[in-house]
N, C-alpha and C positions, 0 to 999 in steps of 0.2 A: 506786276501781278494784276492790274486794272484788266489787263486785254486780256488774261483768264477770266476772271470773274463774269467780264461783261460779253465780249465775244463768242468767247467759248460755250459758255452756257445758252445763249441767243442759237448759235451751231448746231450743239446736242437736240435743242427745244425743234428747229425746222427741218434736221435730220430726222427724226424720229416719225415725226407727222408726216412726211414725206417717203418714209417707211413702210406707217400705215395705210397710206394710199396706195402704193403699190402692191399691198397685199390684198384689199379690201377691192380693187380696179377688175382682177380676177377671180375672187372668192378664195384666194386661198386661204382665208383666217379662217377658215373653215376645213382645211384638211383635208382638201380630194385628193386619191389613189392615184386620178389620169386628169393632166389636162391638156389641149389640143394644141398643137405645135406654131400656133400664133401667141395663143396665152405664154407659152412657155419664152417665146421670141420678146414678149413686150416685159416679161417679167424679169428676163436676164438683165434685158438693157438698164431696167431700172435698178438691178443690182451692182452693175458695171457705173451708174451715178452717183452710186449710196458709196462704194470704193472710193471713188477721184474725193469725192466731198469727206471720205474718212480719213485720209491721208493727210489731205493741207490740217484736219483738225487734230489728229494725232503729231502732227509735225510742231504746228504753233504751242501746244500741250508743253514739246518734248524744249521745244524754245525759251518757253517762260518758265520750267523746270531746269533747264540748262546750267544757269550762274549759283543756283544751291547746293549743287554737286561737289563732294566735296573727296580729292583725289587720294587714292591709294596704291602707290604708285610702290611699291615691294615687291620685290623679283619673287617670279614667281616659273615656277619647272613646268614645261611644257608636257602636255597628257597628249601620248597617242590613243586615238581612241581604237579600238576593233571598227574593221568594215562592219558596215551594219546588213544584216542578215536580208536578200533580195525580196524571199517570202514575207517579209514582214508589212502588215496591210499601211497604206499611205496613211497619214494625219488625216483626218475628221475635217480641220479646219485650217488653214493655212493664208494669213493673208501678206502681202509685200507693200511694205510702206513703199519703195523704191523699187520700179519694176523693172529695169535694167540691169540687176545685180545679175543675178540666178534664172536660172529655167523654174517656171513656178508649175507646179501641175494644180490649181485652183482650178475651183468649178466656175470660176469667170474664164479663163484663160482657156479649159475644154469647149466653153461656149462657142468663143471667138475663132477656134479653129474648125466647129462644126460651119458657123457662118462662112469664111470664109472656101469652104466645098460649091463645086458648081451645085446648083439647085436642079433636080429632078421634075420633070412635071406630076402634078397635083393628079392624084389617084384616087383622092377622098378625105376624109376627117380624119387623118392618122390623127393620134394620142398616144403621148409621153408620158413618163411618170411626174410627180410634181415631187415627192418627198425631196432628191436633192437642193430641189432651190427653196423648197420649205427650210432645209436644216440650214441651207446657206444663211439665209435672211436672218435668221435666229441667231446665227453665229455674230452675225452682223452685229443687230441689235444688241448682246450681249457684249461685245468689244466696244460698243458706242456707248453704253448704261456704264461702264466699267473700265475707264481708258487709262488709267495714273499707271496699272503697273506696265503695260507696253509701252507710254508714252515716256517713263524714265527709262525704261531699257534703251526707248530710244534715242533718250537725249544723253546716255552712255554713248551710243554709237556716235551721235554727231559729236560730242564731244572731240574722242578721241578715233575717229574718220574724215571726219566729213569737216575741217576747218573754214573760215573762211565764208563770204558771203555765199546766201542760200535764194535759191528762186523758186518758188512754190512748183510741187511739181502738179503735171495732168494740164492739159490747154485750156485756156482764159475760155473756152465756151465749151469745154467738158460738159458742164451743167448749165443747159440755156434754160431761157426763159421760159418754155411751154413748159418745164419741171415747175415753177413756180417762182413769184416772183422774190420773195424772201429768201429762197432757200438760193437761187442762182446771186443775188445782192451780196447775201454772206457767202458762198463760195469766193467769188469776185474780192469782199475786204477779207479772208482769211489769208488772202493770195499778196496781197498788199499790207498786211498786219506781218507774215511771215519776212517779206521783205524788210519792213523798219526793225524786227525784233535781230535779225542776222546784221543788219548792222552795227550793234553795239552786243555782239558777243564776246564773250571773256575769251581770254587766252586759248590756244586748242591745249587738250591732255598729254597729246601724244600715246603712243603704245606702250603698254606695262614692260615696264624691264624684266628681261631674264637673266637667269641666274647665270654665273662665268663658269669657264671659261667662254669668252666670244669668239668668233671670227671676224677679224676686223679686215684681212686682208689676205689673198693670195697669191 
């Protein structure tokens, strides 16, 4: 629990500042309707930093929550759910600790696909809206103020998923030094904190059992 207290907390403290420089870089603390498709480009990126750096801290979180967990392991009857209905409008906020799972449609991931479009030449000062990446940031900032209950959801998951030694995910210069030199330092030991903590993990859970009859063989 040292490397909560003192890590994590260090984390939260140059995330956040790092937050509000990114907000404050283009006035958006301020709440404009439009901003111009550079501001929008230097704003994303810095949302796509604020991610990689939420993850290793959500992960060490779910890490040093991991060994208190304590299992309930009673068969339990499998729930079909209803397809869920196409018209129904997307989640608000959606973020992926683990970005290889699933197709995410996040407003990082819409970004990266507008980026990767060939580039038109420059016709003028087009302007975008800013509300998405305003709500985005927010989103943010309230999953970084407020981490314990994703972070045991997630250390549910590693438990009984994910066994076995863990390597920090997002690449060792996700968060370079021109972010800042504190905020890239701790990116860097959350990266190597996640690593000593996966070495001395307890047992894995395994998958809740269900109820018999099984299929054991065919």
């Amino acid at each position: 629990m040292e490397i909560r207290r003192s890590l994590f907390t260090h984390a939260a403290q140059w995330a956040g500042r790092y937050a509000d420089a990114v907000m404050a870089r283009d006035h958006l603390h301020l709440s404009p309707a439009l901003i111009s498709k550079a501001a929008a480009k230097r704003v994303a990126q810095g949302i796509r930093v604020i991610e990689a750096y939420l993850r290793r801290m959500l992960i060490l979180l779910a890490l040093s929550l991991e060994p208190t967990l304590k299992p309930d392991n009673r068969e339990r009857a499998v729930h079909f759910w209803p397809p869920r209905n196409r018209r129904d409008p997307r989640p608000d906020f959606h973020f992926r600790v683990f970005k290889n799972e699933r197709i995410d449609f996040a407003l990082s991931t819409r970004f990266e696909a507008l980026e990767a479009r060939p580039k038109r030449p420059k016709t003028g000062r087009a302007q975008v809206p800013a509300r998405p990446l305003i709500e985005r940031m927010r989103a943010l900032r309230t999953l970084m103020a407020n981490p314990d209950a994703r972070a045991r959801k997630l250390a549910w998951t590693l438990a009984r998923r994910r066994p076995g030694l863990m390597l920090a995910p997002g690449a060792h210069d996700a968060v370079k030094n021109r972010h800042g030199t504190e905020v890239s330092a701790t990116y860097t030991a959350m990266g190597c904190a996640i690593l000593q903590l996966s070495r001395a993990r307890p047992p894995p859970l395994g998958p809740v059992p269900r109820p018999p009859p099984r299929i054991r063989l065919l």
